[in-house]
N, C-alpha and C positions, 0 to 999 in steps of 0.2 A: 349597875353592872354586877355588885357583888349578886344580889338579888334573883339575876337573873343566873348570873352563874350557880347559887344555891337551887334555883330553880332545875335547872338541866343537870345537874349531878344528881338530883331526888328519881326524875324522871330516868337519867340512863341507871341509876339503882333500882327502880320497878321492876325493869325492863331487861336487867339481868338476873334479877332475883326470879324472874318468869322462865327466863331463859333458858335459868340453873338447875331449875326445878321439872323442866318438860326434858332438859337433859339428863337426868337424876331419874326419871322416872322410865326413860326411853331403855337408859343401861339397864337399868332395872328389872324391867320386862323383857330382854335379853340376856338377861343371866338366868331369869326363872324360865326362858324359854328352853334354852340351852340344859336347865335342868333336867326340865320333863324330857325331853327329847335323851339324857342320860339314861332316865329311868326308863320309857320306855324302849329302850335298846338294848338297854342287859334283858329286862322282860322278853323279849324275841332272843336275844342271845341266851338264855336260857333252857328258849328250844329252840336252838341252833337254825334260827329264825336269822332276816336282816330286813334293818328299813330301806323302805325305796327311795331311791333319789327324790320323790314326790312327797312323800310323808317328812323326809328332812326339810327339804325346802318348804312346808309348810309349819315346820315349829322355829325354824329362824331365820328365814330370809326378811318375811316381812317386819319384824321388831329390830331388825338389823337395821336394813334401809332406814328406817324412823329415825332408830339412832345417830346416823351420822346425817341423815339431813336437822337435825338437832342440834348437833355440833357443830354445823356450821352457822347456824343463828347461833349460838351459844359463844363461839368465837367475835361475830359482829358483834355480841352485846358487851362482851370484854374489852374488843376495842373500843367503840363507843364509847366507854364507861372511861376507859385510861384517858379519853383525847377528853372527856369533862372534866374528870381528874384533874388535868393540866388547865385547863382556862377557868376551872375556879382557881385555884392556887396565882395561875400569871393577875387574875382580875381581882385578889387580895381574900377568897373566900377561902382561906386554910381550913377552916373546919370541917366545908363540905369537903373540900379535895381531900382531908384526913381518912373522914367519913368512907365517900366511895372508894379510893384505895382499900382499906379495911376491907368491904363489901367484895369488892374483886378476891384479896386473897382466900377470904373466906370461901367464894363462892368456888375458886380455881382447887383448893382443898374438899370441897364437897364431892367437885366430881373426880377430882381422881380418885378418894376411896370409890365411888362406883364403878373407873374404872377398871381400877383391882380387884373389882367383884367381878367384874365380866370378862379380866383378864384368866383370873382363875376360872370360871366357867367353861370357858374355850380351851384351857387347859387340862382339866375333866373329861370334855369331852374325846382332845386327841387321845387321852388314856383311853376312852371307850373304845375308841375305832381301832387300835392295836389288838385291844381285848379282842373285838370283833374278827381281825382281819387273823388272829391266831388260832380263834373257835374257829372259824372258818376253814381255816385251810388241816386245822384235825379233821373238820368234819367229812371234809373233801375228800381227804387222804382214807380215812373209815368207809366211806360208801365206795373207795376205786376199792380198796382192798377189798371188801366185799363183793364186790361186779367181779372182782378179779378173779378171785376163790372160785367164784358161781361158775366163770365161763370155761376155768380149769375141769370143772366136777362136769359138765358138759362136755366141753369138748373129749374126756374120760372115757363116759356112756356111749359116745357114740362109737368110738374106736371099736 
């Protein structure tokens, strides 16, 4: 029995070490998405440009979706790993149950620095979009002023 319980605590430690890592890698690429998608928004906010709803949804929607379908195998492998945890330990296999414990905090500390990478990224971004929504509504305010002036200087001339 111990045997077999060393057995299935190796096996749920593959299988979150797999887990942790397509989780890691998903944040990951969600935060670098959410980057570029910064960068190129100040570049159009530069010239009082903005992205489309189309071009957003194309630098983070899909590495999002990944993400949390990620995260939820990444949680199954957690559980997994705690319920082997416990039946090596009750079947007398302490070391494994040591082991995978271990593996779990490890692996629960890996991703949440990732996801404080991707918390900050999200937060980056809602800076951008204030940026954006403030360029914006100068620029707005600039071009009525101007339409403004023009239709005064007109309506002037023709008097």
């Amino acid at each position: 029995i111990k045997r077999a319980a060393s057995m299935v605590t190796d096996s749920s430690s593959t299988f979150l070490s797999q887990a942790t890592s397509a989780l890691i890698d998903a944040l990951t690429d969600y935060s670098k998405a959410v980057h570029r998608r910064i960068t190129l928004q100040r570049r159009f906010l530069a010239s009082l440009g903005k992205l489309t709803s189309a071009e957003e949804d194309f630098f983070c929607q899909h590495t999002f979706m990944i993400s949390l379908s990620l995260q939820s195998t990444w949680i199954n492998a957690i559980n997994l790993s705690k319920m082997a945890a416990e039946t090596a330990y009750i079947s007398g296999a302490e070391q494994a149950s040591v082991t995978i414990r271990t593996n779990i905090q490890l692996a629960q500390s890996q991703v949440e620095e990732a996801r404080k990478l991707s918390a900050d990224a999200d937060k980056k971004l809602a800076e951008t979009k204030v940026e954006e929504i403030q360029r914006m509504a100068e620029y707005t305010a600039f071009l009525g002023d101007s339409e403004e002036h023009e239709v005064h200087e007109a309506y002037l001339r023709e008097d």
